[in-house]
Structure formats: C-alpha cells, structure tokens
C-alpha positions as CSV (number, residue, x, y, z in Angstrom):
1,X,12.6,11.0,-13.8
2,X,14.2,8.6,-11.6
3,X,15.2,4.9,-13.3
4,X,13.1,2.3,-11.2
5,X,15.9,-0.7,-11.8
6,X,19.4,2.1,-10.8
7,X,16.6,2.8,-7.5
8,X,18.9,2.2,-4.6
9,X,18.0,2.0,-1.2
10,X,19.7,5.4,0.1
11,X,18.1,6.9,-2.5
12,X,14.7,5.5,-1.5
13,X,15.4,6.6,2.2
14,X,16.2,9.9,1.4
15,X,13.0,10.4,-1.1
16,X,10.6,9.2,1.7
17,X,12.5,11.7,4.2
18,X,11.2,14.7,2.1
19,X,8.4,16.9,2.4
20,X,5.6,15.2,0.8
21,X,4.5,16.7,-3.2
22,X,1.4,19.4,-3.3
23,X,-1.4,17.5,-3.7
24,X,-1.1,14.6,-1.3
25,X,-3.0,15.8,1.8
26,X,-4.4,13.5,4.4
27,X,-7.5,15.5,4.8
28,X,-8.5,14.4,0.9
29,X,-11.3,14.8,-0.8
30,X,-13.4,11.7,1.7
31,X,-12.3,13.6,4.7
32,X,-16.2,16.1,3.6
33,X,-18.2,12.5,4.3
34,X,-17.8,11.8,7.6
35,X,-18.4,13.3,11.4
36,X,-16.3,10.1,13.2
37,X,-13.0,10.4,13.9
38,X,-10.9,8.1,11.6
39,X,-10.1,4.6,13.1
40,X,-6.1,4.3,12.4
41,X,-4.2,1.7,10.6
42,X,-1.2,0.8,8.8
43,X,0.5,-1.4,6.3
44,X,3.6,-2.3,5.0
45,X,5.1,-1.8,1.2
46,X,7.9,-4.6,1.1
47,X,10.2,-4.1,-1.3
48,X,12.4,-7.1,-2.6
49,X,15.0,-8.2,-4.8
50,X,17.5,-11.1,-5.2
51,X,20.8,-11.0,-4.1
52,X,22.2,-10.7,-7.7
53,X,23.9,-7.8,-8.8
54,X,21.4,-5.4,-11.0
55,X,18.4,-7.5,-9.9
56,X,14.9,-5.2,-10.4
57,X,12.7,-4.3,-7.5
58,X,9.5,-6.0,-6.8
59,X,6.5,-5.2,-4.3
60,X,5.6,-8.0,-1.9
61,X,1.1,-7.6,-2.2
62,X,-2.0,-10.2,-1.1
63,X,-5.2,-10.9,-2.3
64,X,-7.7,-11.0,0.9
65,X,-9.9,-13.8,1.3
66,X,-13.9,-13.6,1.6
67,X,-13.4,-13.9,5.3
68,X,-12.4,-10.3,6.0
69,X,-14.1,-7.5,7.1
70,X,-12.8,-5.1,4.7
71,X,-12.1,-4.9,1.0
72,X,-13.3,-8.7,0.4
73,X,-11.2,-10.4,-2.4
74,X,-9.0,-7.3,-2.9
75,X,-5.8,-7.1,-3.8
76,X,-4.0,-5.3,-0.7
77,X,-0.4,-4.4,0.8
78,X,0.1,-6.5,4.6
79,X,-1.5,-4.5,7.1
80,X,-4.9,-3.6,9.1
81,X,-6.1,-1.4,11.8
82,X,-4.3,-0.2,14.9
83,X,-4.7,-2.0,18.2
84,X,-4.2,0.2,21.4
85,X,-1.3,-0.8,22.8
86,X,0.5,-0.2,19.6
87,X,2.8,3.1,20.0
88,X,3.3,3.6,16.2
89,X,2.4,3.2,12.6
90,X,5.3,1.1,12.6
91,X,4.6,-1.1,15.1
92,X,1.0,-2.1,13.4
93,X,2.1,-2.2,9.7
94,X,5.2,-5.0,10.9
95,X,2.2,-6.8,13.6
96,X,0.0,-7.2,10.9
97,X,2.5,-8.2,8.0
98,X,3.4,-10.5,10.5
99,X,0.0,-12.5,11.5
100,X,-1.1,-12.6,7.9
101,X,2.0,-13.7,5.7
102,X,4.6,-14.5,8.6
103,X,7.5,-11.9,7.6
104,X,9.3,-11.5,11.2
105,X,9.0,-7.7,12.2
106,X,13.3,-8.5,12.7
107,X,13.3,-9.3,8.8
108,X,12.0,-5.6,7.9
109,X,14.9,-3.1,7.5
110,X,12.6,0.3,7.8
111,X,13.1,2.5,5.2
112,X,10.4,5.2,6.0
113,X,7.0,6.4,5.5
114,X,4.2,8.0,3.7
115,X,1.8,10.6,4.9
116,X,-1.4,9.0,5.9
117,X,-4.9,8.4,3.6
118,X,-8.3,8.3,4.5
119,X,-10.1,5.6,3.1
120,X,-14.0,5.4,2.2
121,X,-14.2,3.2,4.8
122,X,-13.1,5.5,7.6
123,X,-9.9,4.4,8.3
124,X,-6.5,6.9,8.8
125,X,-3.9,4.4,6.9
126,X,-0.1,5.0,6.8
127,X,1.9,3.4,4.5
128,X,5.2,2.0,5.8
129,X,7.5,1.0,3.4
130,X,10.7,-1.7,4.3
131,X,12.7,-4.1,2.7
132,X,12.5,-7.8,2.9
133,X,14.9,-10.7,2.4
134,X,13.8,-12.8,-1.6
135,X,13.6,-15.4,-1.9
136,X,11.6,-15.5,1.7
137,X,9.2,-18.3,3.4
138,X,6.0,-16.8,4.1
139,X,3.0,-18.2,6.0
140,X,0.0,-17.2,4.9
141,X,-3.1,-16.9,7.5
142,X,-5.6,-18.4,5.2
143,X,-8.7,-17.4,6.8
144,X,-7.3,-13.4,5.8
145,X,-4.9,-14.1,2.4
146,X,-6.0,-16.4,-0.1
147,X,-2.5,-15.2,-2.3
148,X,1.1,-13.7,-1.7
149,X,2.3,-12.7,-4.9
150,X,4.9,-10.0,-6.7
151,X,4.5,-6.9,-8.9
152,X,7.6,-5.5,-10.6
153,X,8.4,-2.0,-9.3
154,X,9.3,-1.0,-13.2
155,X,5.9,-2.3,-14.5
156,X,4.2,-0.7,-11.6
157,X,5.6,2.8,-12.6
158,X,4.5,2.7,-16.3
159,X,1.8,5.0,-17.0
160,X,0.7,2.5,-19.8
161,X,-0.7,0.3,-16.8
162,X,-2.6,2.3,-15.1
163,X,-5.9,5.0,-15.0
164,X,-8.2,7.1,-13.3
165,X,-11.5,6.1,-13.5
166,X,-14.9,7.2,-12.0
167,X,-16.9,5.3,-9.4
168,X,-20.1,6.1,-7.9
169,X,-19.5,5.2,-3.8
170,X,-22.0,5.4,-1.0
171,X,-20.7,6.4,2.5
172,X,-22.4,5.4,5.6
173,X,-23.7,8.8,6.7
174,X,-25.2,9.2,3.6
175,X,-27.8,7.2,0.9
176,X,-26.6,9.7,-2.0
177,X,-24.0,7.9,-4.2
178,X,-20.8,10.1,-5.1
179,X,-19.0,9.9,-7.8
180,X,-15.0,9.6,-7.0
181,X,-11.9,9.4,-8.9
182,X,-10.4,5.8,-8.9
183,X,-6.9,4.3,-9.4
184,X,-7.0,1.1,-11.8
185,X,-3.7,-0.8,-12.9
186,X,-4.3,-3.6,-15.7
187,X,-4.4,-7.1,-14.1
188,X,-0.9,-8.7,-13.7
189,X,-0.6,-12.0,-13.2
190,X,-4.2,-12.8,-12.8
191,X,-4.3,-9.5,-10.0
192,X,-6.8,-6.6,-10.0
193,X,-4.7,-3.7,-8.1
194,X,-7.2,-0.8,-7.6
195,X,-8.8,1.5,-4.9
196,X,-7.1,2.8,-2.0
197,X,-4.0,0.4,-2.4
198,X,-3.6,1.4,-6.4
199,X,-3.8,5.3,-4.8
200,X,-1.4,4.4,-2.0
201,X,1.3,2.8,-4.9
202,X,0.6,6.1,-6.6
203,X,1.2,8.6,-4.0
204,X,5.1,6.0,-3.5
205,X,5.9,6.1,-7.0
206,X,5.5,9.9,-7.0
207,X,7.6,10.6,-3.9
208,X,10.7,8.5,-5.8
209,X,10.3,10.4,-8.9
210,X,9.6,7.3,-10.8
211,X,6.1,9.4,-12.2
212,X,6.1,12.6,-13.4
C-alpha cells in the first residue's frame, strides 16, 4: 500500500492514467432506477500542501448552504452540473470551482480524472482531480458555500474513519424506498463527509493504492 505523506505528484498522475480497478463502473448499481438520461456534471478534488519540504497532502472540500438545489448543507468537493457550451469535464469542474470559492481555472495544475458516477439524483459526475497553490485566498459565493475547509489526505485514507452503512432512498420514478450501501467518514473538524462525495474519495483513494 502506497504511503499517503511519500505521495508525489508523478506518482499521482500516473495512478489516475490507469485502467480504473474492477468494481468501479459508471453504470452502478442507481443506473436500474431510472429511464432519463443522466444530466452531466463535474467537480474538482484539489489537492494542497505548503511549500515546505515533507509537508502532507490535504483536500480542498465545502459545506453547501440551504440555498442550493442539491445536497442542502452537505459537505461537497467544488463543482456542479454541465452547461452547454462547456466542451469537457474539465472545463465545468474548474467553472464551477471557480464561481463558488474563487480558485482561478489558471491556478489548477490538472492532474487527471476519475471515471464518472451516477448519483441518486440523476446526475453523470466526473471527478477531476488538480492541484492548488496553500496557502490560497478563496472567495466564497455565500448564497452556494457556507464553509471552505481542509481534510488531511492521511486521515482520509484510514479505514478507522470511515464505513458502509445502509440507507433506505426513494428515487423519483418510484414511491418504494430502496435500501443502498452508504459511505460515512467520522466528522472532522465539525464536517459530516458522506454520500456520493465520501463514495467519490473512496473510488480516489483506491486508484492511488492508499486502500487496499
């Protein structure tokens, strides 16, 4: 197993540029629940550190405000649905970082991707993950992010923090609840990282080999 603080950033690029693991299959288990095509959407995993030598890795998340459409109050990576003149994944996940906590598209050095994931709500989302300049000014839109905050990639990776847990979930083309498999992590720093952004963290630190 990979060692999250000797993680360097060729090593990340060339993880990401692999054939994704067996398992991890945009047509999931949701994929059964609905007749629409999936609306598309992307968001961005910033990675960070200071400039001092040995420094750990940290990911850049928000908490979403009551305002939003989606996931109300969540904690969430940067990012939201496709608009049409956008030509890539890329392209919306560094848009969206953008409007909500103000890290300049310029600022992102692009690292790579992960295949996509279907969310209960319908929505085709690929992860983008980049780096980011720390320590970095963002501007928050405050009618979208009530809270930028930081999660150590090392405590992220420890199986001690997180589980699968069962939740019963309604989908719209349907009134019978089903009962699917969850990612929780503990709370961290007052943060409750779970759902489809806990999965998405999963599915990362599996493709580094930082879980086994």
């Amino acid at each position: 197993m990979v060692n999250s603080a000797n993680l360097t950033e060729e090593e990340i690029i060339q993880k990401l540029s692999q054939s994704h693991p067996a398992g991890i299959d945009e047509n999931n288990r949701l994929s059964t629940y609905f007749t629409e095509p999936a609306r598309h959407a992307a968001v961005l995993i910033p990675f960070l550190r200071s400039s001092e030598h040995g420094s750990p890795w940290h990911i850049l998340l928000t908490r979403r405000t009551d305002h939003v459409a989606d996931h109300k109050g969540q904690v969430a990576f940067p990012g939201g649905r496709a608009e049409a003149d956008d030509p890539d994944a890329l392209t919306t996940a560094l848009r969206e970082a953008y409007e909500e906590i103000g890290i300049l598209p310029n600022d992102v050095r692009y690292l790579g991707t992960l295949e996509p994931l279907l969310t209960i709500t319908n929505y085709r989302v690929v992860p983008v993950i980049g780096i980011i300049p720390w320590p970095y000014e963002l501007k928050i839109h405050a009618e979208e992010v009530s809270r930028a905050f930081t999660i150590p990639l090392e405590w992220l990776a420890d199986p001690e923090n997180f589980e699968v847990r069962s939740r019963q979930v309604t989908f719209p083309e349907s009134s019978i609840a089903q009962s699917l498999n969850v990612y929780y992590y503990q709370p961290y720093d007052g943060e409750l990282l779970w759902g489809v952004s806990a999965e998405i963290m999963i599915h990362l630190l599996t493709r580094l080999g930082l879980l086994g």
